[in-house]
N, C-alpha and C positions, 0 to 999 in steps of 0.2 A: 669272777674277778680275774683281770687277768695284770699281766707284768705290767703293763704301762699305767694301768689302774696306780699299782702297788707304786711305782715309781713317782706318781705324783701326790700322794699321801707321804712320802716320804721328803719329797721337796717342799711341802708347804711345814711339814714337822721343823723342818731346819731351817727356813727362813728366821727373820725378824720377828714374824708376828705371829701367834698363835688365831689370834680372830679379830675381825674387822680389819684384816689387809687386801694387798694385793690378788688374791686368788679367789676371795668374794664378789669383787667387785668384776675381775674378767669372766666368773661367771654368772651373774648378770649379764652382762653386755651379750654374751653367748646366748644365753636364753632368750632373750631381747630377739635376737636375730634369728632364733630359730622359730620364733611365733610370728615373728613382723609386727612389733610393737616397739613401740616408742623406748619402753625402761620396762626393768624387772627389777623385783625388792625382793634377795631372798631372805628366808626367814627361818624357824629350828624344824618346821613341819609344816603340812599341808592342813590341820586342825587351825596352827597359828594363821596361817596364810589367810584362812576363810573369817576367822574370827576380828584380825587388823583389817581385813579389808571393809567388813560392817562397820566397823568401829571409824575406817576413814570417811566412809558416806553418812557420818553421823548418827547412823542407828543407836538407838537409847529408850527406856522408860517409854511406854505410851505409845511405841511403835510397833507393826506388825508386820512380818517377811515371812512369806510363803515358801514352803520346798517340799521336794514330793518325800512320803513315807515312806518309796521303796528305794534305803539307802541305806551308810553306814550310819551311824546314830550321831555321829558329831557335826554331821551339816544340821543337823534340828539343835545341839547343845550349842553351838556357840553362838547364834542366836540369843539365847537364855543366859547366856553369858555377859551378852551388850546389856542386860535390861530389856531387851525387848520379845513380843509374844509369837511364838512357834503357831503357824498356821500349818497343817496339813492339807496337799494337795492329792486326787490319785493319778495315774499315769496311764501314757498313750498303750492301749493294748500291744502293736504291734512293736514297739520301740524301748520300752517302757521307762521312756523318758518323761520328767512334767508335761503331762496336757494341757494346751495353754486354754481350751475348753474350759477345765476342770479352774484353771486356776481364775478363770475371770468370773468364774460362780463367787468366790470367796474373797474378792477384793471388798474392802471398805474404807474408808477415809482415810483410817489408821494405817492403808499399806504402803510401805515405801518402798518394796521391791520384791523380786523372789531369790533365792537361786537354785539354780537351773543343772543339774547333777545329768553329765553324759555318763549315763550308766553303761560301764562295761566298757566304755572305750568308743561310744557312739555317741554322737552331739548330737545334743537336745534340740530343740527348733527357736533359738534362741529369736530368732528374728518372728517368729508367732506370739511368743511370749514377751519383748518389747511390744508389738502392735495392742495386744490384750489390756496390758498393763498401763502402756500412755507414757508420752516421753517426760513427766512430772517423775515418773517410778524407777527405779534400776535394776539389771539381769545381772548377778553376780553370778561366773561361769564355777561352778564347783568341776575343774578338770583334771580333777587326782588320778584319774582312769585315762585320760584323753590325752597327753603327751604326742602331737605329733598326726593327730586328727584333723580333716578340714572341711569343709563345706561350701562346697562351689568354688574351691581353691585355695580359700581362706583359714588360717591355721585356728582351730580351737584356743580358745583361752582370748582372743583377741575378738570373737565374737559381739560379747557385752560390755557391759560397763566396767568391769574389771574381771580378770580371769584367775584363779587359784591353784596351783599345782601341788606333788604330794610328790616326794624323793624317798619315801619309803622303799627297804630294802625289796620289795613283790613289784614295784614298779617297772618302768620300763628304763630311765635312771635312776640311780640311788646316789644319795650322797651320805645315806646309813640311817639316819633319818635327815627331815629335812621338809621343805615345802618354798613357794616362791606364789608372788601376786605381780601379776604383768598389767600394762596398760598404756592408751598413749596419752596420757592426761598428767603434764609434769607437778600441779599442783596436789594433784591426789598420791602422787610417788613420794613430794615429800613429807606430806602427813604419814603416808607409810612409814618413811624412815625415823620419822620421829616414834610413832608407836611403837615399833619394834623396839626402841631402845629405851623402854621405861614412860614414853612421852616427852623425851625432855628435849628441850631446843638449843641448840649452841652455836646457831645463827646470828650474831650481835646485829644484824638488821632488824631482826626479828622479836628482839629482848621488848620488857615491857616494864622491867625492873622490878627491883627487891624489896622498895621504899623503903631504904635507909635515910636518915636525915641528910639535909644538903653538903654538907661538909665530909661524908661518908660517899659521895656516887662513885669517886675510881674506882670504889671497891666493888662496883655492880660491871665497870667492863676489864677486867684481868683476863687475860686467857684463859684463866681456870672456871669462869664462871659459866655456868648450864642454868635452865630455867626449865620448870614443870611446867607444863603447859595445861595436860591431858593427863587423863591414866591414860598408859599403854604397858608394854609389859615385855620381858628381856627374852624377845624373839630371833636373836643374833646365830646368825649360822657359821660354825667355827671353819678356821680355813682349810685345816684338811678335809672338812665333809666337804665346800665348793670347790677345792682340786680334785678330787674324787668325782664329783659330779657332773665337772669340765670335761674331766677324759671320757666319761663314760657318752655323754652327749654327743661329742664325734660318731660315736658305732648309733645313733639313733635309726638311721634311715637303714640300716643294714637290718635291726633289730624290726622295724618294720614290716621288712621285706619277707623273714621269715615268718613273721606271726599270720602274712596273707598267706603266704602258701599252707603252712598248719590248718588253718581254716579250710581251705579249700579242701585239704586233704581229708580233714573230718569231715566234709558237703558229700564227698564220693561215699567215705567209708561205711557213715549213719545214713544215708540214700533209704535205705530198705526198714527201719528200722522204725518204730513208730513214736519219733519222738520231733519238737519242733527247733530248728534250729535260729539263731537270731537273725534278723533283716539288715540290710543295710540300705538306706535310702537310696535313690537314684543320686542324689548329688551330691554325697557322701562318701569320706574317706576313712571307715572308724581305726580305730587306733589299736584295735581286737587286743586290750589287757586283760579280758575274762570273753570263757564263751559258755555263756549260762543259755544253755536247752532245758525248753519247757516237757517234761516227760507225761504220758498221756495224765489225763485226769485220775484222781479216786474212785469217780464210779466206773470207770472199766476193770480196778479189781488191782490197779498197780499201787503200791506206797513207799512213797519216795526213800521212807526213813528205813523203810528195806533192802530197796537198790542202792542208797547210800552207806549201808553196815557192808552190803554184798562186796560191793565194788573197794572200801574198805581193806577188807579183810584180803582182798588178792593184790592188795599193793597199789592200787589205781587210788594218787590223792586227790578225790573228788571232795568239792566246798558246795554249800548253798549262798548266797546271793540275794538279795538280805533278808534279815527280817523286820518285815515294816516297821518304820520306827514307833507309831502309834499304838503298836502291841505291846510296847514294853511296859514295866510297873508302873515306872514314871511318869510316863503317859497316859497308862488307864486310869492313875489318883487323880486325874484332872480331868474325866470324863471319858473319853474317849475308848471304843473297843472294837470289837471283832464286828463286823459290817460296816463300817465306815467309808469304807476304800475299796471296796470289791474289787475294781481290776487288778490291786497293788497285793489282796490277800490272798486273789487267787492263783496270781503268777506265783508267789512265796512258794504253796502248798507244791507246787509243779515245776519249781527249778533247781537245776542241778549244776554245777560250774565244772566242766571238764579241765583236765590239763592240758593248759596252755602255757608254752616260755621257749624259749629261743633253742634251749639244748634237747628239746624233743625230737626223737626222731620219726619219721613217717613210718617206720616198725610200730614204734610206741604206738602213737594213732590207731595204728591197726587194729593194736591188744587193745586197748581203751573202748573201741569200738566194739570188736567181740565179747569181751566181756560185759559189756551197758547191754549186748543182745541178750547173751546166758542171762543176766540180772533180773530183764525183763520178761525176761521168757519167748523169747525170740525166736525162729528156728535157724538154725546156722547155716 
């Protein structure tokens, strides 16, 4: 965090309005511009963001949306959320993004779209997964990792049919928490806006009335009158977390800059070392928010949950990345288990998520790197 951070959580403290002003709406517009889309709707979080955005393309009851297993567990819950039925997909070995292979096995009448989770900060193949899918279905970008990715030039999040973001404090902005859903589709932006705020409409073009008796209608157009429309639900981002999230957007492209070099810096240091590092397509810009290395298999005799206490215990905060969501309780009482997803279960067993963030230094790297060797038993 730094002063200018502090100085714009400090100016939206003292404005007028605590939330739904000025400094939500300029951040918008900022975001907007940073994807090259039409409009952003922010929202309290990136969980919100994913779940109003199904909720805008009408997902409900009797409907089914595909997403891959190897993720956080709330791209599959709020699915479940809408009413509608969690399809598991498994993912592209080398990327381990949705396979859009995988996911055209699992299409049925019932599917009205996927979304498409750039894991780690690397976009999916979103334009594979439209072709699979048929322009009847939608790609909702799950790009809580991807802030700032692009593909063929083109920014993440603006890829699909709507794009999701996540302001969670580990991200690349924060707004402390937080999330936004971009798009250039102004009729979908204002469904969003309605959602976020309960559903309710305060558009008098848009009214459909109260049905009060005849002698009673002034009373359906007052100023004061709102109208439910929809359930939606109080997704409203308060104005200090989007002046927060304003300033921090300015250092994007710096924060970028460093995450490539970091990267590269662990390509040299892990060179030797027998572990795989992630891909980045050829026409690919990822966004490197995690760098999950696959460490060799079990049966050469290494286990992860070892090298992960090892590395541990000398101060190196090493994560794993995820665990399929289809392993969890919730989803085994519904059938589902261990074989289902083989690419998704074996990347689990064998990755490890190094540290990555802007305040690392190429020292750090080093020790992170020497010690993942001692771990594995490496020779120095």
């Amino acid at each position: 965090m730094r002063e200018c951070d502090v100085a714009a959580v400090r100016r939206a403290l003292l404005s007028e309005r605590i939330t739904q002003g000025a400094e939500a709406m300029a951040f918008e517009r900022a975001l907007a511009r940073e994807v090259d889309c039409r409009d952003a709707v922010a929202v309290s979080s990136g969980t919100t963001a994913l779940e109003l955005a199904l909720r805008a393309l009408g997902v409900g009851p009797g409907d089914e949306v595909i997403v891959p297993t190897l993720t956080y567990v709330a791209t599959a819950t709020v699915v479940e959320r809408c009413g509608a039925r969690v399809v598991f997909a498994d993912v592209d070995p080398r990327t381990l993004n949705l396979d859009p292979a995988d996911v055209a096995k699992r299409i049925t009448r019932r599917t009205r779209g996927c979304i498409a989770v750039h894991f780690g900060g690397h976009p999916a193949d979103v334009a594979g997964l439209a072709r699979c899918l048929g322009r009847e279905r939608f790609v909702v970008e799950d790009a809580c990792h991807a802030l700032g990715a692009r593909v063929a030039g083109r920014p993440a999040g603006g890829l699909g049919t709507l794009g999701c973001f996540s302001f969670h404090p580990a991200k690349h902005v924060t707004t402390g928490e937080g999330g936004a859903i971009v798009s250039d589709d102004p009729e979908l932006c204002r469904r969003l806006r309605s959602l976020r705020e309960n559903g309710v409409e305060r558009d008098v073009a848009r009214f459909e009335g109260l049905g009060l008796p005849p002698e009673l209608r002034e009373e359906e157009r007052g100023e004061w009158v709102y109208e439910l429309h929809t359930l939606g639900a109080n997704g409203r981002l308060p104005e200090a977390a989007a002046a927060l999230g304003r300033s921090q957007l300015v250092r994007l492209g710096d924060q970028l800059a460093r995450r490539r070099q970091l990267v590269a810096r662990y390509r040299a240091a892990l060179a030797r070392l027998p572990v795989e590092l992630p891909v980045e397509r050829r026409d690919v810009r990822s966004a490197w928010h995690l760098l999950p290395v696959r460490l060799p298999p079990r049966t050469s005799g290494v286990r992860r949950a070892e090298v992960y206490r090892a590395l541990q215990r000398r101060g190196i905060g090493v994560q794993v990345h995820y665990i399929p969501v289809h392993l969890q309780p919730h989803y085994r009482r519904e059938g589902h288990g261990f074989g289902d997803f083989p690419v998704a279960e074996g990347a689990y067993l064998r990755l490890l998520s190094l540290p990555l963030f802007p305040g690392l230094g190429f020292d750090d790297v080093e020790r992170v790197a020497r010690e993942l060797g001692r771990a594995l038993g490496a020779p120095r």
